[in-house]
TIVEXLO-420009 format. One record per residue (C-alpha): residue in one letter; x, y, z; residue number from 1. Coordinates in Angstrom, 3 decimals, decimal comma. Example, Ala and Ser with C-alpha at 12.3 -4.5 7.8 and 13.67 -1.06 7.14 Angstrom:
BEGIN
SITE   r         xx         yy         zz     k
SITE   A     12,300     -4,500      7,800     1
SITE   S     13,670     -1,060      7,140     2
! end
This chain:
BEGIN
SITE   r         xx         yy         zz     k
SITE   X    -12,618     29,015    -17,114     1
SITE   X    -10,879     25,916    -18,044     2
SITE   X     -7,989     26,393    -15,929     3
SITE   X     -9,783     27,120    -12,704     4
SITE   X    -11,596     24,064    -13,051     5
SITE   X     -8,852     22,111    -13,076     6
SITE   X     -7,227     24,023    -10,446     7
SITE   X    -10,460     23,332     -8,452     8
SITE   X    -10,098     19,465     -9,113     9
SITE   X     -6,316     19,563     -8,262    10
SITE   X     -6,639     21,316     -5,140    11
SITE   X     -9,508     18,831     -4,004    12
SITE   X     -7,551     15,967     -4,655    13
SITE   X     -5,009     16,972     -2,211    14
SITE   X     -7,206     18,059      0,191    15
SITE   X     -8,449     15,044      0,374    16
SITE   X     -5,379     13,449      0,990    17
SITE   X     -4,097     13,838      5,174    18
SITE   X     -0,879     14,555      4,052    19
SITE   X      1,399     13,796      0,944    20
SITE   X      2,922     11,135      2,593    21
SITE   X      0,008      9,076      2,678    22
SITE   X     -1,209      9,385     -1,628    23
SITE   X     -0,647      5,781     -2,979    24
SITE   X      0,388      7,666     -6,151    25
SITE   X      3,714      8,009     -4,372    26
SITE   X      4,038      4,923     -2,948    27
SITE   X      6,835      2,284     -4,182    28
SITE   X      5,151     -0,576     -5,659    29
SITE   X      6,500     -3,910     -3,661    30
SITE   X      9,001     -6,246     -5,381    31
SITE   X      9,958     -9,528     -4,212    32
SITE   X     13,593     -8,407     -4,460    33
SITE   X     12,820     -6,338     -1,558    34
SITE   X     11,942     -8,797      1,084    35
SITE   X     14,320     -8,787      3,887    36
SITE   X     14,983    -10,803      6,725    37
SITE   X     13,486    -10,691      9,868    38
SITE   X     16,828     -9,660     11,513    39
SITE   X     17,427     -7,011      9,461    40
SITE   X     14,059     -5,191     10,629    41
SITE   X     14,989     -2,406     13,138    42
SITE   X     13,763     -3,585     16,823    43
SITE   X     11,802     -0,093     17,244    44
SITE   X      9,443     -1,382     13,591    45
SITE   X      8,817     -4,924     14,722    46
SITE   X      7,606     -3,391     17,985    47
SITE   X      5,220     -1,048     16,475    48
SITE   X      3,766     -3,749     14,151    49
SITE   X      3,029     -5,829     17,262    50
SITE   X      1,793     -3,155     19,359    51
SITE   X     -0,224     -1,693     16,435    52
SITE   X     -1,406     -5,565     15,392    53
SITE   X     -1,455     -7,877     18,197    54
SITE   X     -1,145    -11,385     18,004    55
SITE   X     -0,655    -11,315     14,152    56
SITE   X      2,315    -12,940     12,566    57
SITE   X      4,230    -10,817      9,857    58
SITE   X      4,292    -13,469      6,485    59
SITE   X      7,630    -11,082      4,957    60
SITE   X      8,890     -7,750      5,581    61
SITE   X     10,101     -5,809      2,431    62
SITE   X     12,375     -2,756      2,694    63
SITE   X     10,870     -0,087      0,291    64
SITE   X     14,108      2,441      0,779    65
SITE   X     16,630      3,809      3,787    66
SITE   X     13,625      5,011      5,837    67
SITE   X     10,755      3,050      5,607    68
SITE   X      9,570     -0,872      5,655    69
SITE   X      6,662     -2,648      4,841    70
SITE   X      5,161     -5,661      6,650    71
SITE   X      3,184     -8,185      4,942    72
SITE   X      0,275     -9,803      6,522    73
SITE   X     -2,692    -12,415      6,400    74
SITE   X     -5,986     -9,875      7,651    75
SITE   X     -9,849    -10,992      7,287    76
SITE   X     -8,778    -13,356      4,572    77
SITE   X     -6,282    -10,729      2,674    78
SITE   X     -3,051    -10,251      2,246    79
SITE   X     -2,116     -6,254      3,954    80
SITE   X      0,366     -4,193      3,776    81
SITE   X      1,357     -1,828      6,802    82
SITE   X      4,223      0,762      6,382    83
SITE   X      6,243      1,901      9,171    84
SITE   X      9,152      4,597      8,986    85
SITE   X     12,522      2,844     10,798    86
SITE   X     11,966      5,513     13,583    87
SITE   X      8,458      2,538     13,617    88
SITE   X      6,168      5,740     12,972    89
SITE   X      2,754      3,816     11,048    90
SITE   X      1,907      6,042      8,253    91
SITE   X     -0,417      3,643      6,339    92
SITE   X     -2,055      0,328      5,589    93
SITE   X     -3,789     -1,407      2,068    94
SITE   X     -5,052     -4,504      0,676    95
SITE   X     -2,554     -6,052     -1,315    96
SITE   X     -3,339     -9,698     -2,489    97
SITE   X     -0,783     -8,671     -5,080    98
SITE   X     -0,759    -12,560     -5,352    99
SITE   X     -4,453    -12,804     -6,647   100
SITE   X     -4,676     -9,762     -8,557   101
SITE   X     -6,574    -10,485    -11,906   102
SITE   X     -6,851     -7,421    -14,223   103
SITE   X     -9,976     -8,572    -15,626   104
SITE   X    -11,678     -7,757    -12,056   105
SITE   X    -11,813     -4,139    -12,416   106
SITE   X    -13,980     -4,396    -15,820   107
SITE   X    -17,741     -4,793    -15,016   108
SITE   X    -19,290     -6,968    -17,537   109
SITE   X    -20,159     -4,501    -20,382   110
SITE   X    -16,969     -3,842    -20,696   111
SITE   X    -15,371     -7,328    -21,159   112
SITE   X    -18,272     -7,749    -23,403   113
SITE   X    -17,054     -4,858    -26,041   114
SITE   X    -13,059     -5,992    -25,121   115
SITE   X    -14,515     -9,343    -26,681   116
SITE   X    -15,776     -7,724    -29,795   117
SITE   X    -12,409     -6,685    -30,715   118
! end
């Protein structure tokens, strides 16, 4: 009974997901030792950032691996991320502000309350 429970949970968990290409558990996590030049970014990407996001500037572009790039950009007050295959395909987009991240933000206040206990 076990099992099929956690088959049930498995299989809705990647149903939920459009495609495998677009679970952030598979996603390379950004590294400033990826950031590339502007040059370097295949004409066909740049064009689909700018037809995708018009009139926004790109702040870096990192290279994640041989087929795919990431632009990084100011949005609503964040910092984005928008992923484009070199063939300038846009598979996805998230909220980095890898910048601002503080760890303490995803404990509510209960919990950094009993973290402080110990």
């Amino acid at each position: 009974m076990k099992n099929l429970l956690v088959i049930a949970i498995v299989s809705m968990f990647f149903a939920s997901c459009s495609s495998i290409g677009n679970m952030h558990l598979f996603r390379p996590k950004i590294k400033e030792s990826m950031a590339v030049k502007t040059d370097s970014v295949p004409p066909v990407v740049i064009s689909a950032f700018q037809d995708k996001y018009a009139g926004i500037l790109v702040d870096k572009w990192y290279k994640l691996n041989k087929k795919n790039y990431a632009a990084r950009f100011m949005q609503s007050g964040s910092a984005t991320l928008a992923f484009f295959s070199t063939s300038g395909y846009f598979s996805d987009e998230e909220l980095s502000d890898q910048d601002n991240y503080d760890p303490y933000d995803d404990f509510d206040q209960w919990e950094l309350d009993a973290m402080d206990e110990y």
